[in-house]
BAVEX-931013 format. One record per atom (N, C-alpha, C, O, CB): y, z, x. Coordinates in nm, 2 decimals. Each point is the difference from the previous one (the first is absolute). Glycine has a CB too. Layout:
# BAVEX-931013
+--------+--------+--------+
!      v !      w !      u !
+--------+--------+--------+
!      Y !      Z !      X !
...
+--------+--------+--------+
This chain:
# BAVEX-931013
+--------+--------+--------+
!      v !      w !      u !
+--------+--------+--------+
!   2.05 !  -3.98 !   2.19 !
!  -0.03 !  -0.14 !   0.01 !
!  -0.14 !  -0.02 !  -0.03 !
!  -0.10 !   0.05 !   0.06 !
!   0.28 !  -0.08 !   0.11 !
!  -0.19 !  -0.04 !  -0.25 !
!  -0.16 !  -0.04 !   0.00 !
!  -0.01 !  -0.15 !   0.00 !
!   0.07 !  -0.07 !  -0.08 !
!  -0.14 !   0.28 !  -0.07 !
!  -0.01 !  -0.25 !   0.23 !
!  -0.04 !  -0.14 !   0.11 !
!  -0.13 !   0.04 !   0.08 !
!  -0.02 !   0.10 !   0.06 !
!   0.29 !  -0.17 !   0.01 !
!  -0.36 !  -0.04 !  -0.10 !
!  -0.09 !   0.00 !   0.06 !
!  -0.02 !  -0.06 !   0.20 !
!  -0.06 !  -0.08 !   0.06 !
!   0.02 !   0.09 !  -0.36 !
!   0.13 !   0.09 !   0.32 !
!   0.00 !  -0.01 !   0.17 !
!  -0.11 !   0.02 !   0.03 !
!  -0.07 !   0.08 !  -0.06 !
!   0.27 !   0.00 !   0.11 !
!  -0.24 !  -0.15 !   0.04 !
!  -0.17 !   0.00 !   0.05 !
!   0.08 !   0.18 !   0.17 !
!   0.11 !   0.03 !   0.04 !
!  -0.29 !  -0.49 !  -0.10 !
!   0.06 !   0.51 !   0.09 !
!   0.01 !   0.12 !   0.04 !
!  -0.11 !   0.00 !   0.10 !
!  -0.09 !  -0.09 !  -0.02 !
!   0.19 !   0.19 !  -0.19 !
!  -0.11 !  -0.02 !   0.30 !
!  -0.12 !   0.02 !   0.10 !
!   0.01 !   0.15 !   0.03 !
!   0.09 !   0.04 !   0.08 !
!  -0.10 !  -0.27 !   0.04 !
!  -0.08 !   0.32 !  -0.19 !
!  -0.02 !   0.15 !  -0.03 !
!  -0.15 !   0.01 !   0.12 !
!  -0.11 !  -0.06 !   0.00 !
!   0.22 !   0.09 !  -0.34 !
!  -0.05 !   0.09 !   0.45 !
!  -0.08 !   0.08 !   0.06 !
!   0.03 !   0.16 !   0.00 !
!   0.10 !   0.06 !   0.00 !
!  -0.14 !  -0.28 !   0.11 !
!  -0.12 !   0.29 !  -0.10 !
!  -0.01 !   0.10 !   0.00 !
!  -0.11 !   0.04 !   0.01 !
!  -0.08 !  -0.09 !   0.02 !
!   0.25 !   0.10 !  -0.09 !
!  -0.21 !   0.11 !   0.04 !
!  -0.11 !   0.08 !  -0.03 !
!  -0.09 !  -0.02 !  -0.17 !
!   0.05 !  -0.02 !  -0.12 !
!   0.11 !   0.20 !   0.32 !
!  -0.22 !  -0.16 !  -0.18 !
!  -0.06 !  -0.05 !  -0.18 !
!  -0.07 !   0.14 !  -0.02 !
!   0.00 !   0.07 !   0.10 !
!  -0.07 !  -0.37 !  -0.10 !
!   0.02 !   0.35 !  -0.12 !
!  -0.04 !   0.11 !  -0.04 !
!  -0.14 !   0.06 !   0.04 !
!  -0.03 !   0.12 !  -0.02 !
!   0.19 !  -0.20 !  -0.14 !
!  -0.24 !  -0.03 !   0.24 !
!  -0.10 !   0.06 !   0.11 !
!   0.02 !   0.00 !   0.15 !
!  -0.08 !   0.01 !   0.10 !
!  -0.05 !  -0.09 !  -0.26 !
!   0.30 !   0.06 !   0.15 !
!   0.02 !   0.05 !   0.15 !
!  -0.02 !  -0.07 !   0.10 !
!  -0.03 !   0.04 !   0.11 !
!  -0.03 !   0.13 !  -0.18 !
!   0.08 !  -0.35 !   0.01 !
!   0.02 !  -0.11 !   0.08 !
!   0.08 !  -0.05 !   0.04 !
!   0.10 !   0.06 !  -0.05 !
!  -0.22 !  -0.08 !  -0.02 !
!   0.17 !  -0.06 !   0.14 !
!   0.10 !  -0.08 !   0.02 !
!  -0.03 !  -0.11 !  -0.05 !
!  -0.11 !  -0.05 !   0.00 !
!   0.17 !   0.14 !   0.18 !
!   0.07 !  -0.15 !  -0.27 !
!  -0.02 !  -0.13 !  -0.04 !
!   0.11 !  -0.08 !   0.01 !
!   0.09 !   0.07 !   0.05 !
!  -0.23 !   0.00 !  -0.19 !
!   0.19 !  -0.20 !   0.12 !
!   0.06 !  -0.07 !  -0.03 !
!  -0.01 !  -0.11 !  -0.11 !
!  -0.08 !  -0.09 !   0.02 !
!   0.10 !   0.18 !   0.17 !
!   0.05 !  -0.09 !  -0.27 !
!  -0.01 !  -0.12 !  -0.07 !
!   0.12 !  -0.07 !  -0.08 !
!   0.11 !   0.07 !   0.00 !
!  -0.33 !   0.03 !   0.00 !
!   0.23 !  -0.23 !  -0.09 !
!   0.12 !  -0.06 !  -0.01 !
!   0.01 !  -0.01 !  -0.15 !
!  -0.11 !  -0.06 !  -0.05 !
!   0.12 !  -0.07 !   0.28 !
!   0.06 !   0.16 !  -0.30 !
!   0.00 !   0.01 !  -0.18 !
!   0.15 !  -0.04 !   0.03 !
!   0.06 !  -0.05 !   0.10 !
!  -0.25 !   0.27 !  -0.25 !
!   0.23 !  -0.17 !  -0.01 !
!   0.16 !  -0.06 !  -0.08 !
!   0.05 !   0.15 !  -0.03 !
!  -0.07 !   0.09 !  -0.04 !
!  -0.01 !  -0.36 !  -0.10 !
!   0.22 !   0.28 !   0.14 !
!   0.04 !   0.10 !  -0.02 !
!   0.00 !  -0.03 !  -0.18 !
!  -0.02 !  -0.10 !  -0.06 !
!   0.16 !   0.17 !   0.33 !
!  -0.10 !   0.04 !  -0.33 !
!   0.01 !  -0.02 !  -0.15 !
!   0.12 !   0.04 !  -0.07 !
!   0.03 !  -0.02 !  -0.11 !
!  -0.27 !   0.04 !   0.11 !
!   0.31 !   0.07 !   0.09 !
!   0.15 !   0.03 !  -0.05 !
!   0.05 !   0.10 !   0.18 !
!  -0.06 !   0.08 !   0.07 !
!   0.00 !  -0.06 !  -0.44 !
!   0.15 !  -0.06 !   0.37 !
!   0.07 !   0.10 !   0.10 !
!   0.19 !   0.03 !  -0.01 !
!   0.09 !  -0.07 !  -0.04 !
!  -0.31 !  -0.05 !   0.20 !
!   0.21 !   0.26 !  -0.11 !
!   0.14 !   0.04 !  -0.06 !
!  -0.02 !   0.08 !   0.12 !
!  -0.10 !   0.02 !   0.06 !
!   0.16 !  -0.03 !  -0.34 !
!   0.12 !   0.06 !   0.30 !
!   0.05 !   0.04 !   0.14 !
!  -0.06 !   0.14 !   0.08 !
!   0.03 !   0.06 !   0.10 !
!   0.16 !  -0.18 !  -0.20 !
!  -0.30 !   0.16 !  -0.02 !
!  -0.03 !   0.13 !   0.07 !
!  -0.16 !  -0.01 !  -0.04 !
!  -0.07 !   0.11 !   0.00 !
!   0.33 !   0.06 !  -0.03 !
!  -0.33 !  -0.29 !  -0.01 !
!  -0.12 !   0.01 !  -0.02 !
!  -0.06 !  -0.16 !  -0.05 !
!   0.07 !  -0.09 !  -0.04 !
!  -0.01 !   0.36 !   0.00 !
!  -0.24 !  -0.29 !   0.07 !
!  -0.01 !  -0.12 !  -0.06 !
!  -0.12 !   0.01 !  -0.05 !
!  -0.04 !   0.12 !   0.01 !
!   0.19 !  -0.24 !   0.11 !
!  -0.24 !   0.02 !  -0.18 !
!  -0.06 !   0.01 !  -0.06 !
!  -0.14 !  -0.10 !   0.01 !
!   0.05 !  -0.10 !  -0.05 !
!   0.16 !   0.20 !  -0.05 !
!  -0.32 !  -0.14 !   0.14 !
!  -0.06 !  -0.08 !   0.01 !
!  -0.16 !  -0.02 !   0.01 !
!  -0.04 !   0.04 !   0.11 !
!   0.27 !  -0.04 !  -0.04 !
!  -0.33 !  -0.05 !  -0.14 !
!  -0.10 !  -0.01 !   0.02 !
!  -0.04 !   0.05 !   0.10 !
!   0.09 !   0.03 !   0.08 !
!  -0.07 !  -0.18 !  -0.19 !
!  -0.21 !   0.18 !   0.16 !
!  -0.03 !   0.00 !   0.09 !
!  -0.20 !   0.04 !  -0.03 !
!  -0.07 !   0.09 !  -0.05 !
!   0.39 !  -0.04 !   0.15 !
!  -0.35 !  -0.13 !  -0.04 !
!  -0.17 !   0.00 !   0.01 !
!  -0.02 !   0.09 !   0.04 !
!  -0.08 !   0.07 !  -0.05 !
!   0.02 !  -0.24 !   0.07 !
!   0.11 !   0.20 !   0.10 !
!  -0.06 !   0.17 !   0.09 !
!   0.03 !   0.11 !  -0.09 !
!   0.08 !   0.02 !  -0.08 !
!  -0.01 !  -0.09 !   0.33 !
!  -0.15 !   0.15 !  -0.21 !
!   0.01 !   0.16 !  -0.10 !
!   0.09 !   0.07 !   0.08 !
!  -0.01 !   0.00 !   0.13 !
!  -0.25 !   0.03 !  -0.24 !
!   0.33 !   0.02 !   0.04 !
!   0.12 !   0.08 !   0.10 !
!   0.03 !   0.09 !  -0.07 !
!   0.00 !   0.00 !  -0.12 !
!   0.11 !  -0.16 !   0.22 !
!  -0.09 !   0.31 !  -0.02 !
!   0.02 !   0.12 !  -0.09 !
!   0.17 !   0.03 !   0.00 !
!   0.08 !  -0.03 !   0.09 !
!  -0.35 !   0.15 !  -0.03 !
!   0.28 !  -0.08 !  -0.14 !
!   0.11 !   0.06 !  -0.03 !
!   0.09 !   0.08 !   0.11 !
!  -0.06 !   0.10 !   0.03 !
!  -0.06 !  -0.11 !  -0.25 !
!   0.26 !  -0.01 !   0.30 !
!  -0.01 !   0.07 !   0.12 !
!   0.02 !  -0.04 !   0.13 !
!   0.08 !   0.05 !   0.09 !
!  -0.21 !   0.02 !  -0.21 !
!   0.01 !  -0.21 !   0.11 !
!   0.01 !  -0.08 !   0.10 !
!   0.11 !  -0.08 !   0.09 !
!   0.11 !  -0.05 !  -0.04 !
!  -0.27 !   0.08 !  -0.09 !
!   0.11 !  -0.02 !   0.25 !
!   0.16 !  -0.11 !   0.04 !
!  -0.04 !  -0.13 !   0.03 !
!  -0.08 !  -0.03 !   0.07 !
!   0.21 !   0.20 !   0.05 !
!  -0.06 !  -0.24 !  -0.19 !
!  -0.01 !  -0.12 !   0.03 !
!   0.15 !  -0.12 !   0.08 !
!   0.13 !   0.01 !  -0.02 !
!  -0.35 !   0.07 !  -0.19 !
!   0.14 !  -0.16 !   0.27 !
!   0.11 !  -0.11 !   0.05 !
!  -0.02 !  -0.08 !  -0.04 !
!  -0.12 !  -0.03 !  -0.03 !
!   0.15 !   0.06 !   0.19 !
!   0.08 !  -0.12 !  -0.19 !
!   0.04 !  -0.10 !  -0.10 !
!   0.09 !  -0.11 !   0.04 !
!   0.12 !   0.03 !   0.02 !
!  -0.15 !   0.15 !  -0.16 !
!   0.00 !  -0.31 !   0.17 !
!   0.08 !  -0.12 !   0.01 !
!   0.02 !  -0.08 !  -0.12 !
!  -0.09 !  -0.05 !  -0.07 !
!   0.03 !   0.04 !   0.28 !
!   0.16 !   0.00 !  -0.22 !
!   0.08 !  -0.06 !  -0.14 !
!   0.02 !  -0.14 !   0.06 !
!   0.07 !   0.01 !   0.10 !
!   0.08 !   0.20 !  -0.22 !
!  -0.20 !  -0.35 !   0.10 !
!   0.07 !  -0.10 !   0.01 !
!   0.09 !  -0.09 !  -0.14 !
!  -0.05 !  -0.08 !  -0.08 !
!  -0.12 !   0.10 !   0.29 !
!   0.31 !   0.02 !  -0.19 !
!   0.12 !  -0.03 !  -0.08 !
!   0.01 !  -0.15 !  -0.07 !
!   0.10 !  -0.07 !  -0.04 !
!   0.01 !   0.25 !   0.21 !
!  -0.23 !  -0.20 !  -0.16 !
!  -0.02 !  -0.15 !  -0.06 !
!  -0.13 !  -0.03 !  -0.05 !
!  -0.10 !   0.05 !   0.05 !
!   0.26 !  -0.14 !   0.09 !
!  -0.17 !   0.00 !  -0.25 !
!  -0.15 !  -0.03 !  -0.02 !
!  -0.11 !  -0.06 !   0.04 !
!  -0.11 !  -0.01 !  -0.05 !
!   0.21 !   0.04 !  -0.07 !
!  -0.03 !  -0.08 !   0.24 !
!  -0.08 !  -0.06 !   0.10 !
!   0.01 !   0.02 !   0.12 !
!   0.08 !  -0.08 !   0.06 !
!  -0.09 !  -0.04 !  -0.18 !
!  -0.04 !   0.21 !   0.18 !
!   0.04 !   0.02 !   0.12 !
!  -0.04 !  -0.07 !   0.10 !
!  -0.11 !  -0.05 !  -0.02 !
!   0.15 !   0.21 !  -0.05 !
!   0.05 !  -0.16 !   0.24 !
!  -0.05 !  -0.08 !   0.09 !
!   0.08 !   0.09 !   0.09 !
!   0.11 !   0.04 !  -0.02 !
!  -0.19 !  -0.30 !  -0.07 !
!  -0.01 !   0.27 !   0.20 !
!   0.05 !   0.08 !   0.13 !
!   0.09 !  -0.12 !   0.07 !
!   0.12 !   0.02 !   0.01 !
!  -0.35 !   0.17 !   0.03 !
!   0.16 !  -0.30 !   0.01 !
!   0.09 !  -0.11 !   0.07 !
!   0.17 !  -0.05 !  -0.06 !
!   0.09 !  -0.05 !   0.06 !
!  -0.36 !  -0.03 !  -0.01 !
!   0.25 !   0.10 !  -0.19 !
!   0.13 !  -0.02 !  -0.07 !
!   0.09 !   0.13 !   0.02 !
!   0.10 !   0.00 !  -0.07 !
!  -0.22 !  -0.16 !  -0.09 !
!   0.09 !   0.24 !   0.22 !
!   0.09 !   0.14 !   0.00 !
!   0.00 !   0.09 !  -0.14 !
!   0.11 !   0.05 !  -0.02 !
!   0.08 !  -0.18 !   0.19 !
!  -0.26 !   0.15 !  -0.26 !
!   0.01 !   0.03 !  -0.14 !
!   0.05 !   0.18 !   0.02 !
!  -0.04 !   0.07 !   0.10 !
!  -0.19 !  -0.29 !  -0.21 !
!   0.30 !   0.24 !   0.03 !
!   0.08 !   0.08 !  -0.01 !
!  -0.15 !   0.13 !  -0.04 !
!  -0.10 !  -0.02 !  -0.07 !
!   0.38 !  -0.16 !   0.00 !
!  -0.25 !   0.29 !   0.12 !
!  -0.12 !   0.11 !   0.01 !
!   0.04 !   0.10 !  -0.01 !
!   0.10 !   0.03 !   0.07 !
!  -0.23 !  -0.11 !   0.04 !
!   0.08 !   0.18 !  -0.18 !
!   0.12 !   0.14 !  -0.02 !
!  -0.16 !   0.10 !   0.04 !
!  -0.09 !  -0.04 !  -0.07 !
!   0.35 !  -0.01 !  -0.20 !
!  -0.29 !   0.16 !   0.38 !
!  -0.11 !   0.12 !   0.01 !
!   0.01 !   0.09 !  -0.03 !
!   0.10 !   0.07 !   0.03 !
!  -0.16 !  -0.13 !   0.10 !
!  -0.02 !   0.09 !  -0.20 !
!   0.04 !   0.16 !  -0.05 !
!  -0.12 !   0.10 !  -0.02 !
!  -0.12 !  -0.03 !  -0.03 !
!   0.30 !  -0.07 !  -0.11 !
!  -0.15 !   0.20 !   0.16 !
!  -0.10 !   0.08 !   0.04 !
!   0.02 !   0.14 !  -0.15 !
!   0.11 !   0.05 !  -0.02 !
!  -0.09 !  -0.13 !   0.37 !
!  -0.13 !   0.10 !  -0.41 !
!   0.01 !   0.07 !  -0.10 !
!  -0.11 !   0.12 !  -0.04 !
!  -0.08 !   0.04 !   0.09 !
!   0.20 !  -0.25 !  -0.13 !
!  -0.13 !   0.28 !  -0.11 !
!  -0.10 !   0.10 !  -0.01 !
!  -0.04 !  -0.06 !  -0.15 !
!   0.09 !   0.00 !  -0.08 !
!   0.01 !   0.24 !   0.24 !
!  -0.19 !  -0.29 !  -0.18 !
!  -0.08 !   0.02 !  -0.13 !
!   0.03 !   0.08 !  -0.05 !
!  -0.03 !   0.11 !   0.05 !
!  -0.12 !  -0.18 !  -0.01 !
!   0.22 !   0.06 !  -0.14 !
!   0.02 !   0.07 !  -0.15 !
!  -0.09 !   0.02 !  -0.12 !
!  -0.02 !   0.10 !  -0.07 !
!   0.21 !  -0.20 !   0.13 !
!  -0.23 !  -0.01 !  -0.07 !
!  -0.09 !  -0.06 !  -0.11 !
!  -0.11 !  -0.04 !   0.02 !
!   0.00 !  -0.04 !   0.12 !
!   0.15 !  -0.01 !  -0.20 !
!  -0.28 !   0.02 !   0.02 !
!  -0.09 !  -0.09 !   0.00 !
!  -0.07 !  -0.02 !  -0.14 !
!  -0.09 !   0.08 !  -0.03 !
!   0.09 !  -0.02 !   0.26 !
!   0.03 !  -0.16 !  -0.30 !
!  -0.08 !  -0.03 !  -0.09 !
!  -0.11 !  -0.12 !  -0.03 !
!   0.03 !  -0.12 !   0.00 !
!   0.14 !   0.25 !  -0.04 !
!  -0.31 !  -0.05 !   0.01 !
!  -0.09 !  -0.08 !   0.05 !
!   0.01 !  -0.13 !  -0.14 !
!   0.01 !   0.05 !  -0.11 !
!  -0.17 !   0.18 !   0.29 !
!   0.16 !  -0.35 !  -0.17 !
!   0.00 !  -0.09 !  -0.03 !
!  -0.14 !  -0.07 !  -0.13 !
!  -0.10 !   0.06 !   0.05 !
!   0.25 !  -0.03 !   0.22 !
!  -0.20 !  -0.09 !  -0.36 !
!  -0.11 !   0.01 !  -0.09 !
!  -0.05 !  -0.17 !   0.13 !
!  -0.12 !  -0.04 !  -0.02 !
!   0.23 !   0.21 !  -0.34 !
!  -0.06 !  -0.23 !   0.43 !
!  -0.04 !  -0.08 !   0.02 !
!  -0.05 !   0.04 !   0.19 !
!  -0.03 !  -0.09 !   0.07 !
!   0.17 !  -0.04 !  -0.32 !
!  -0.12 !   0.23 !   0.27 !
!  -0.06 !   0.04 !   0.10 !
!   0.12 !   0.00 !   0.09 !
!   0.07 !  -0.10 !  -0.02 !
!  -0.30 !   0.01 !  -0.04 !
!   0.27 !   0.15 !   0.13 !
!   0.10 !   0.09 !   0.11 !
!   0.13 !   0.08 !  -0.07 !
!   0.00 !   0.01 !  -0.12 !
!  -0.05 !  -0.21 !   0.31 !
!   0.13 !   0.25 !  -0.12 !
!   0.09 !   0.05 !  -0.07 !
!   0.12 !  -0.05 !   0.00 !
!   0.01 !  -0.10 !   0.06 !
!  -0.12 !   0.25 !  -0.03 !
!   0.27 !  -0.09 !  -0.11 !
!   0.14 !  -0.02 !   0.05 !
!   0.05 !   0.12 !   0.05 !
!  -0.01 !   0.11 !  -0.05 !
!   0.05 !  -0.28 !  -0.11 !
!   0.00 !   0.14 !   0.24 !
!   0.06 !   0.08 !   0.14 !
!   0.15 !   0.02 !  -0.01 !
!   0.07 !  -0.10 !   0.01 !
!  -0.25 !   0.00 !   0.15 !
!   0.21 !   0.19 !  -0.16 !
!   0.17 !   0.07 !   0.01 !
!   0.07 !   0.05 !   0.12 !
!   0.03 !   0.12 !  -0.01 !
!  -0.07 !  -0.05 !  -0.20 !
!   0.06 !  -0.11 !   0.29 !
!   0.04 !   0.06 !   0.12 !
!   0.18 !   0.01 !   0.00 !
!   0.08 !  -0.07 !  -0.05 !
!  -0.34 !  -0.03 !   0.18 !
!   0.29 !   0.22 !  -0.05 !
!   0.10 !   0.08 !  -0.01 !
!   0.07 !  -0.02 !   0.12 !
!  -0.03 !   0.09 !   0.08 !
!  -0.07 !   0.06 !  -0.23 !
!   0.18 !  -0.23 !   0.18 !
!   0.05 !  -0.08 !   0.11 !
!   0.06 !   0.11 !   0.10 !
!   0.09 !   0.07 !  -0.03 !
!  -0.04 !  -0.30 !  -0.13 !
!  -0.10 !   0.24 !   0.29 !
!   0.08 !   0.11 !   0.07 !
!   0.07 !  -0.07 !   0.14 !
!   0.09 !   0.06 !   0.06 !
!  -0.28 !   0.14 !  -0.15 !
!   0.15 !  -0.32 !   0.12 !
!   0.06 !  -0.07 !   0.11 !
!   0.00 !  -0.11 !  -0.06 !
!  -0.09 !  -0.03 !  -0.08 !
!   0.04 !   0.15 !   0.28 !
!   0.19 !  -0.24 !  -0.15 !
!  -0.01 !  -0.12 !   0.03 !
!   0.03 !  -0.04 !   0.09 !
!   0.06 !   0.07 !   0.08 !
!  -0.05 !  -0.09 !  -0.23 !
!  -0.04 !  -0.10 !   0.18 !
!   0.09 !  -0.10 !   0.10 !
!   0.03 !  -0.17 !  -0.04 !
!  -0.10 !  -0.07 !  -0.03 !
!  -0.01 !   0.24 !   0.22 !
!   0.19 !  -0.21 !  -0.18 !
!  -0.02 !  -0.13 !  -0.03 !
!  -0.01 !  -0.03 !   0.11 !
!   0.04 !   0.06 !   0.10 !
!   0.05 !  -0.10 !  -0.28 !
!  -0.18 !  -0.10 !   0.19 !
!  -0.04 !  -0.10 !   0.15 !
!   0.02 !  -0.11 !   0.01 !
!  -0.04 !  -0.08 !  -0.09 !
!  -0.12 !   0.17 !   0.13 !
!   0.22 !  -0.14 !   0.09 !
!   0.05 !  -0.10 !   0.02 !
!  -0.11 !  -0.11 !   0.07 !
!  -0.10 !   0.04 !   0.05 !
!   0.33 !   0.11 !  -0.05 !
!  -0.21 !  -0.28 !  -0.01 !
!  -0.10 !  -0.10 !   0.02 !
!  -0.01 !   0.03 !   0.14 !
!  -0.01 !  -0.11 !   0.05 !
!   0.05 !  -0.08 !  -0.22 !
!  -0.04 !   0.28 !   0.27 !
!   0.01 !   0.00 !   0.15 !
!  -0.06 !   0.17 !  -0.02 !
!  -0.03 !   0.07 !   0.11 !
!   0.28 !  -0.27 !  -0.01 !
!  -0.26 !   0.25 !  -0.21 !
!  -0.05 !   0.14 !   0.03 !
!  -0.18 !  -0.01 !  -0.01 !
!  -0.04 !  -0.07 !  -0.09 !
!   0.28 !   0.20 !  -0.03 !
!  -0.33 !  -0.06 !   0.21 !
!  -0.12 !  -0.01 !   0.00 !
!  -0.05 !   0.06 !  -0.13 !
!   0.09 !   0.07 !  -0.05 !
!  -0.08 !  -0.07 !   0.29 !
!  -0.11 !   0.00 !  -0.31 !
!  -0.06 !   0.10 !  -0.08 !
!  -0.02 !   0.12 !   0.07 !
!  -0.03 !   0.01 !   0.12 !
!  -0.08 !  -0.17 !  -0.24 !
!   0.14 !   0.27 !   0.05 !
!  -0.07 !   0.12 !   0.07 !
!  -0.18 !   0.07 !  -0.05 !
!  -0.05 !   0.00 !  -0.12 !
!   0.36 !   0.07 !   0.13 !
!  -0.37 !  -0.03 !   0.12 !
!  -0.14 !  -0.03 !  -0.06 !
!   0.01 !   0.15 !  -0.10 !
!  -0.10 !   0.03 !  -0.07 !
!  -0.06 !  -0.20 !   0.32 !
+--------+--------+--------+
């Protein structure tokens, strides 16, 4: 599927930080997805991942949210500065408008 679902990606970045931040996925399929990302991330990495299933999301409206927890596959660094990111889907969950975020 490729849709620009807006996304909220946390993890570790490639100096061994914690980050969080919110981009667009750029393609996703059932065992992997694909998506921008400013932070430098090495290859490897685990990252957590909220998908909101619409192009606009709103927590008060209940918006449909799928979490997934994955390994960097890929990283290719970008000519306009950050890279595209491939991650290798190893957990989901979908979440319901009554489920908390997990931190």
């Amino acid at each position: 599927m490729s849709a620009p679902f807006p996304a909220t990606v946390r993890g570790m970045n490639a100096n061994g930080e914690a980050f969080e931040t919110h981009t667009h996925l750029n393609n996703l399929s059932r065992v992997a997805l694909n998506l921008s990302l400013t932070q430098p991330v090495k290859q490897e990495a685990k990252l957590f991942i909220i998908i909101w299933l619409t192009p606009e999301p709103s927590q008060d409206a209940g918006t449909p949210r799928v979490a997934i927890r994955g390994t960097v596959v890929r990283v290719e660094p970008k000519s306009t500065g950050g890279s595209t990111v491939t991650v290798a889907i190893t957990n989901y969950r979908f979440l319901s408008s009554k489920t908390e975020l997990p931190l």
